[in-house]
C-alpha positions in Angstrom: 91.4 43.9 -48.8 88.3 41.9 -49.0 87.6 40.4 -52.4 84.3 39.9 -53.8 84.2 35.7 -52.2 84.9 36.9 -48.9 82.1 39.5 -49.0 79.7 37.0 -49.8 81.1 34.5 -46.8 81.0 37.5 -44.3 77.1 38.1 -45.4 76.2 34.3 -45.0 77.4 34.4 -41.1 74.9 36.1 -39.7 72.3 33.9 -41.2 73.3 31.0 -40.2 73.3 31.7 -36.6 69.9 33.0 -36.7 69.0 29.7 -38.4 70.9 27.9 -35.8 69.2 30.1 -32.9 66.0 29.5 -34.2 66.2 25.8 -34.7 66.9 25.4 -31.2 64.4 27.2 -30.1 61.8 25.4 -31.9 63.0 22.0 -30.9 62.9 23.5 -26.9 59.4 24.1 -27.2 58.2 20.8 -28.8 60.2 19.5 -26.1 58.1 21.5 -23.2 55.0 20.6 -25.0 55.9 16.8 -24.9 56.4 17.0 -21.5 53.0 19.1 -20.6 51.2 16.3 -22.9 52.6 13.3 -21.0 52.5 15.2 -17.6 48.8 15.6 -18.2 47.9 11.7 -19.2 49.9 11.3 -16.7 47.6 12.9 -13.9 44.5 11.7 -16.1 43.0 8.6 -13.9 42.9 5.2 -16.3 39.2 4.3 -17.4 37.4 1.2 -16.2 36.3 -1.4 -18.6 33.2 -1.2 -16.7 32.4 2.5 -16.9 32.0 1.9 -21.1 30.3 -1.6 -20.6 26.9 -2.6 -20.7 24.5 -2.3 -17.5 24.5 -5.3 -14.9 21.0 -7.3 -15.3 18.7 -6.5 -11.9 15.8 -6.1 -10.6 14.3 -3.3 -8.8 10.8 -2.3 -7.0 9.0 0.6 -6.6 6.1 2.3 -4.9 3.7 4.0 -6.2 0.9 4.1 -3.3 1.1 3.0 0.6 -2.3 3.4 2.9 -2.8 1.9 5.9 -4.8 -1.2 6.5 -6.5 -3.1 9.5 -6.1 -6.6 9.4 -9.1 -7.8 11.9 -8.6 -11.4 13.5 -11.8 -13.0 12.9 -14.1 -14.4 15.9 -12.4 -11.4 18.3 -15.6 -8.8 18.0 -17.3 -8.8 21.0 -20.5 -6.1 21.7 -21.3 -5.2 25.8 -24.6 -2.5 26.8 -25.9 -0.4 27.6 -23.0 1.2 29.5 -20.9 -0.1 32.3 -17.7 -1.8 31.2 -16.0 -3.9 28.9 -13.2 -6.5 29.4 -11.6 -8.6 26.5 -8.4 -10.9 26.7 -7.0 -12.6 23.9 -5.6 -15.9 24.3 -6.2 -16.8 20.3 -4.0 -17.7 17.8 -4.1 -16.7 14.3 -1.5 -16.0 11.4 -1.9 -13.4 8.6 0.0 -13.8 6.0 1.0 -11.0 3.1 0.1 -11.2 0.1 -0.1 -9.7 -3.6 -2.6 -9.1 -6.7 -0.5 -9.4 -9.7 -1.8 -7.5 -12.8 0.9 -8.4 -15.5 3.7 -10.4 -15.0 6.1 -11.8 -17.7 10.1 -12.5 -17.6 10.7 -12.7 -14.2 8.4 -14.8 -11.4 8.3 -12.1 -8.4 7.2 -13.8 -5.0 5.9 -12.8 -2.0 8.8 -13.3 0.2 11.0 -11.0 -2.7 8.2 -8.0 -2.5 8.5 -7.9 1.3 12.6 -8.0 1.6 12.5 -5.2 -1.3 10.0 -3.1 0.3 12.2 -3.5 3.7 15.0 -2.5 1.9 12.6 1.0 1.0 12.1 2.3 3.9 9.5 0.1 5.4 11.4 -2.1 8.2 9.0 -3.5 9.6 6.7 -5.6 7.5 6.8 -9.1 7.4 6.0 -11.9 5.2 3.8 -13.4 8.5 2.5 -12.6 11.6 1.8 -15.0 14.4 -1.0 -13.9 16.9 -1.0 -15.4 20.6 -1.4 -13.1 23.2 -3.2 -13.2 26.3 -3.2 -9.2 27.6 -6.6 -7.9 28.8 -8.0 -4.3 27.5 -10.9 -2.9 29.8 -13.6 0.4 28.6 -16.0 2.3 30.4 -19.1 2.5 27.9 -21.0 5.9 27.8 -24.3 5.6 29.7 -27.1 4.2 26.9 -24.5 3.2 24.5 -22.9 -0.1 23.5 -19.1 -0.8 23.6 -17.7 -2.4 20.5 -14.3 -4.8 20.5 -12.2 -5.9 17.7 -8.6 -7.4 17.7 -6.8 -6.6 14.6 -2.9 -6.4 13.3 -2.3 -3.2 11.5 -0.6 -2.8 8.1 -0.6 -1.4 5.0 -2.5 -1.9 1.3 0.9 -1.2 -1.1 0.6 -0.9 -5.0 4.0 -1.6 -6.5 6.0 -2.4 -9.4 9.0 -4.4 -10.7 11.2 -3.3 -12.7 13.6 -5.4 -14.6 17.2 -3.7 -16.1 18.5 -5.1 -19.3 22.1 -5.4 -20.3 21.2 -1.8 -22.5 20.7 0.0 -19.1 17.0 0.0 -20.5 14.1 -0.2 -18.0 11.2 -2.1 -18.7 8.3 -3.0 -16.0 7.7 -7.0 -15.5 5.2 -6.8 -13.3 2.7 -4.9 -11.4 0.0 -5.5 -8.7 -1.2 -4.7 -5.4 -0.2 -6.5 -1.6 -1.6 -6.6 1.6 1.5 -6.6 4.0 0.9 -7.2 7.8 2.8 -5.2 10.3 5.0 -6.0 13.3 2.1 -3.9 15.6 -1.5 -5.2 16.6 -4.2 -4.1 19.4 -7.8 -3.7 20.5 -9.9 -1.3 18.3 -12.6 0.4 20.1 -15.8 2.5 19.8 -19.4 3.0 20.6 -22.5 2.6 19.0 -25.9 3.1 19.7 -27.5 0.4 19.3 -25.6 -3.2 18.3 -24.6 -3.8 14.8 -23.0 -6.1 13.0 -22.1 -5.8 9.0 -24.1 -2.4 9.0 -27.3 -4.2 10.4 -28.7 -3.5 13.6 -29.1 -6.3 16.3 -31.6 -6.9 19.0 -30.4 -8.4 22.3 -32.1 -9.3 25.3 -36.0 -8.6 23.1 -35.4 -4.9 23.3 -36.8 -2.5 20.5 -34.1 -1.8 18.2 -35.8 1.3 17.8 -35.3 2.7 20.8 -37.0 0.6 23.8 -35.4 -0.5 26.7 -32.8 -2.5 27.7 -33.8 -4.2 31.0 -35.0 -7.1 29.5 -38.8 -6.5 29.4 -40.8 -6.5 26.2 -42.6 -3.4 27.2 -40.4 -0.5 25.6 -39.7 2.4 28.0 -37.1 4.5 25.5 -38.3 6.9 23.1 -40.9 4.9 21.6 -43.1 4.6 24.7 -42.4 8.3 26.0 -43.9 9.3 22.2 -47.0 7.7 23.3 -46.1 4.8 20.5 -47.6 1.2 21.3 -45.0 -1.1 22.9 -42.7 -3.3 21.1 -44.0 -6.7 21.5 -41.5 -9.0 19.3 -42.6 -11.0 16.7 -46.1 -12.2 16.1 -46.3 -16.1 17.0 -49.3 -16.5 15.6 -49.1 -18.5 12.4 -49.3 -16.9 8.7 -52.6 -17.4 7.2 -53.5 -16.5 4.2 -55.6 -13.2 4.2 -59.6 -13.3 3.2 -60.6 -11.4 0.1 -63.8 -9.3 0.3 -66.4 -11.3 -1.0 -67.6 -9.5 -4.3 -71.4 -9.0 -5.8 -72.3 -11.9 -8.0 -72.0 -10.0 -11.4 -75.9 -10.7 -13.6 -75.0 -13.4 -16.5 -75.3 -12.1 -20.1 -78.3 -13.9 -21.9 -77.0 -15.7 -24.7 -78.2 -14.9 -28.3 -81.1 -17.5 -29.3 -80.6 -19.0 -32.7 -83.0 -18.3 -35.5 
């Protein structure tokens, strides 16, 4: 027979092996999560000191405009007409060098030779801080009948507005200066066209004593273009007959007023 002590064991049993049971199953699953956790720092990649750090001090250019730009070689124009044909050779030599306007500049002295290697770097291989000329090739035109041929050596390039920018240790941008430069390229050549009648700086020339109006070009001071088939007087040239000054009309002699006699 069971007394009333061993009742109250035989009721604790059960108990205690659920306790037990669920103790050890609590303690397998802190154990699976402590080894997801360190499985997944594990796979995690270690951080750089230099992701969190401040920015590297640089400095960088942009551009904000690009438009090309002849550089003509001065003393290389040359003018041939009325029609036939045109021959020029070039045995000069000349440098061009590049340039820049600066508008504000403060904190860091940008040169010449920095803007061209940046702007290299930018997609524009092939400018250059200088440009040598010496060449000695020839370049031949047929002028149009009653026109004159026009000749100019030049280097071509570019007219560039750009900026410098300047990064702080904050990874802050700020602009340190800004301007405009006048690069030369790595490509030069003969520019050509026709006019009709010879100019220079917008104003037309006379050559040979021809009327720049339209008279003729065979040397003669009688016109034969457009002016004399108008029925217009030939062009003559200048008067070489010395300036004088121009006679007035002679004018009545005007009556004198009587002066008023005293009393």
């Amino acid at each position: 027979m069971f007394t009333l002590d061993m009742r109250a064991k035989a009721d604790t049993i059960p108990f205690r092996s659920t306790a037990c049971r669920l103790g050890r199953t609590t303690r397998r699953a802190a154990l699976r999560g402590s080894l997801s956790t360190a499985l997944v720092f594990s796979m995690v990649p270690a951080a750089h000191a230099d992701d969190d750090g401040p920015c590297g001090e640089r400095t960088f250019f942009k551009i904000h405009q690009l438009s090309p730009r002849n550089f003509f070689i001065p003393r290389t124009r040359y003018i041939d007409g009325p029609g036939g044909t045109i021959t020029v050779t070039v045995t000069r030599e000349y440098e061009v060098r590049a340039f820049r306007e600066t508008e504000n500049e403060h904190q860091v002295s940008i040169t010449t030779g920095d803007l061209v290697r940046n702007l290299r770097k930018m997609g524009v291989p092939h400018l250059e801080e200088r440009h040598m000329v010496f060449t000695g090739h020839e370049y031949s035109r047929t002028i149009s009948k009653g026109m004159y041929g026009n000749m100019w050596y030049r280097v071509f390039g570019y007219r560039i507005g750009w900026s410098a920018w300047s990064v702080l240790g904050t990874c802050r941008e700020v602009r340190v200066a800004a301007g405009i430069a006048n690069v030369p390229a790595r490509v030069e050549g003969w520019r050509y066209w026709e006019s009709r009648h010879p100019t220079f700086k917008g104003r037309t020339l006379s050559l040979d004593g021809t009327d720049p109006s339209g008279g003729g070009g065979d040397g003669s001071r009688a016109g034969t273009g457009a002016a004399a088939r108008a029925g217009k007087p030939p062009w003559l040239g200048p008067l070489t007959a010395p300036l004088t000054r121009p006679s007035l009309p002679r004018q009545a002699p005007s009556t004198p007023r009587e002066k008023p006699r005293r009393r």
